[in-house]
C-alpha angles and dihedrals in degrees: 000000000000097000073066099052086043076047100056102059091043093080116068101216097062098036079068105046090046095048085042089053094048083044086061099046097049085058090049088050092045087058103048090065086043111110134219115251114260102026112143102258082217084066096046080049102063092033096110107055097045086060104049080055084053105047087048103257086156089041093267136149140161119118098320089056094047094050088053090052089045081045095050100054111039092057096265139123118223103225141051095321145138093238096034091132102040127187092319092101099051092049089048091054081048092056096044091051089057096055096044085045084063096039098039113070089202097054087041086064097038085050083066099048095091126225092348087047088047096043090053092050084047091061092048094055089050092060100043087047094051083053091053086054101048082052093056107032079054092060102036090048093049080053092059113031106063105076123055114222131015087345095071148348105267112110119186107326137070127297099231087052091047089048087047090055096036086057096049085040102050089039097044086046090054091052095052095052086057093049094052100048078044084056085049100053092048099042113009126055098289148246086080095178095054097046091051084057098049086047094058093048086044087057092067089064092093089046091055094047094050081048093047094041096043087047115023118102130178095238142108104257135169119249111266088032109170111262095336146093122213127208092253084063097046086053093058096052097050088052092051090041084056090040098054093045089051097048107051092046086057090046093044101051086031111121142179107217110210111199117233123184120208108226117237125260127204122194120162105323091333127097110193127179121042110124137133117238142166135249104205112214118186121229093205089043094151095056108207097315096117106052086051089052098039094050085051100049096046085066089072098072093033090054086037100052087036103055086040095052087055098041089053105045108135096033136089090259092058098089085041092055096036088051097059099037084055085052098056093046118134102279099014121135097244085048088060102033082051093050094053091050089047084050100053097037095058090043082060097043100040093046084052087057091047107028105070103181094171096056085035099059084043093058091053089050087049100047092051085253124128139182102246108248088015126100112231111260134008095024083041089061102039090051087049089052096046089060098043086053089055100041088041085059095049087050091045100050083048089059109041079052087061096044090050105043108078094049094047085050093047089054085041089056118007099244120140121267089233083074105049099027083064096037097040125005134064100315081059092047094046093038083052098043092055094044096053086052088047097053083044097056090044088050092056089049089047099043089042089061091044091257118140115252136240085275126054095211089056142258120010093261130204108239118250123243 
């Protein structure tokens, strides 16, 4: 393995795109600690603090909790920043497109007009997501601009300047957020979205081994011991760490091989087709869209019941609203049981965008191939959908387990969820996800040029199923 990594920057052409990929990520770094202008130095000041509060160094939650951990993996920083609403806007105009592309008989043909078609749909998104960003840059500027001081963000000037600047910030950052994973995908090594967001979990490292090394002891204690982390608990957590890597390569890689037979073909004296192929299907077809988009989403009744239990104290409404508030709270057993049925929710839905049985089984009809035991056409395509839907169930409930763990094991043992979330939870998911991308598109570039890859025994390989 490491005559491959001395392999790698051997060719030129990879070394260039790899230095060209880490260029970018140091700019994108750079601008996430970038303020906006105008911001109270008294409020970048105290910053720190307030979100180690937020991410759980003390083993906290609640809202301000929850906006660090959505911050944290859609590429943002929660705070007066360049990059504060991070890619999040970019992947939900994707999303939109897509649906529009499926509703939208227009979009649906220029969908099949190929790279003309694909570069068209790509300048849509850009807009819409360039609309999505002028509506939340507009609420979360008029958040922070009214109150001067540590109450706000707003230094010395007026708050309809510093909303006005809050809004081109925030928007300009997100673009060029867009432009720079763009950069990444023409000239890096690819998948440039996805790589912004792993470097901003990646960014919380330092933060858990400051946690570990202030409360970590090498004793026996009992789990919710006061301040401290005994070596029991360390143990847990580097199972789970371990569990959770193995477990999403596996899901990852992880296929369902359909087999698909080429019909034969006889011209003259000469019989041509016949042979027997595969029709790889992914388990974890969906990535880790949904659990971005779950964990979004669940803020909205948390903010909702939060803001109307204060708005009602005093009425008859007020218990109702307090109750619930107090039941989507961060950790709670109707937030979980909430989040899994987001999750799986939003695999189904996602693999139903992506996963077309129905053009699918055409295209084998058309290409001469067939599905042994299964007519071409309509009971091709009902047999391809019932084992999407099962797979799609196998990758969900995967998922929903990532998404979970961390929080069942911080109300196990007390740690914060800092910790777990990073060493077991979604930023692990996403962190390994991306890596094993990356070591796949540098395989192909090895293997291209007759260089050995990262594995003796070959390419990284989905396992069959």
């Amino acid at each position: 393995m490491i005559g491959s990594f001395v392999n790698v920057f051997k060719i030129p052409e990879l070394r260039r795109k790899i230095l060209f990929t880490v260029l970018i990520i140091a700019v994108y770094r750079v601008g996430v600690y970038m303020p906006i202008p105008g911001t109270h130095p008294l409020y970048l000041k105290s910053l720190v603090e307030q979100e180690q509060s937020a991410a759980g160094m003390e083993g906290g939650g609640g809202v301000g909790g929850y906006l660090a951990f959505i911050a944290r993996i859609t590429g943002g920083s929660f705070g007066p920043f360049l990059f504060s609403l991070g890619i999040m806007p970019y992947i939900s105009a994707s999303i939109i497109l897509q649906l529009l592309t499926q509703a939208i008989p227009k979009l649906e043909k220029l969908a099949k007009e190929g790279e003309s078609g694909r570069k068209k749909i790509n300048e849509y998104t850009r807009y819409l997501a360039v609309l999505l960003c002028l509506i939340q840059a507009t609420f979360i500027a008029k958040t922070g601009a009214y109150g001067g001081g540590q109450s706000g963000w707003r230094g010395d000037v007026s708050p309809v300047m510093y909303s006005l600047v809050c809004i081109t910030a925030m928007c300009g950052g997100t673009i060029l957020l867009m432009w720079l994973g763009e950069l990444v995908d023409e000239y890096g090594i690819g998948n440039g979205i996805s790589i912004i967001i792993m470097a901003s979990i990646v960014d919380r490292l330092p933060a858990v081994a400051q946690y570990l090394g202030q409360n970590a002891t090498l004793e026996f204690l009992s789990f919710q011991a006061a301040e401290k982390i005994g070596i029991e608990t360390i143990f847990l957590i580097v199972v789970m760490f371990v569990a959770v890597i193995v477990g999403v390569i596996l899901i990852t890689q992880a296929q369902r091989r359909i087999p698909i037979q080429q019909a034969k073909h006889t011209r003259g004296r000469r019989t041509y087709g016949g042979q027997r192929q595969y029709l790889p299907l992914r388990v974890n077809q969906a990535g880790v869209i949904p659990v971005i988009f779950a964990s979004s989403l669940l803020y909205l009744p948390m903010y909702l019941f939060g803001m109307l239990s204060t708005s009602t104290q005093g009425t008859w409404a007020w218990p109702v609203m307090q109750e619930m508030a107090d039941a989507f709270q961060y950790g709670s057993l109707m937030h979980l049981l909430v989040y899994v049925a987001l999750i799986f929710v939003f695999c189904y839905f996602w693999t139903a965008i992506q996963f077309q049985p129905r053009e699918m089984a055409n295209n084998l009809r058309d290409w001469g191939n067939f599905i042994p035991g299964m007519r071409p056409g309509r009971r091709t395509a009902d047999y391809l959908e019932k084992v999407m839907n099962r797979i799609t169930y196998v990758g969900a409930a995967f998922l929903a387990s990532v998404a979970i763990l961390p929080i069942v094991i911080s109300s196990l043992t007390g740690v914060s969820t800092l910790m777990t979330g990073f060493l077991g939870g979604t930023g692990l998911l996403i962190i390994v996800s991306v890596a094993l991308d990356v070591v796949q598109r540098v395989e192909s570039h090895l293997i291209m040029r007759h260089y050995e890859g990262f594995l003796a025994e070959g390419r990284v390989r989905g396992r069959r199923g």
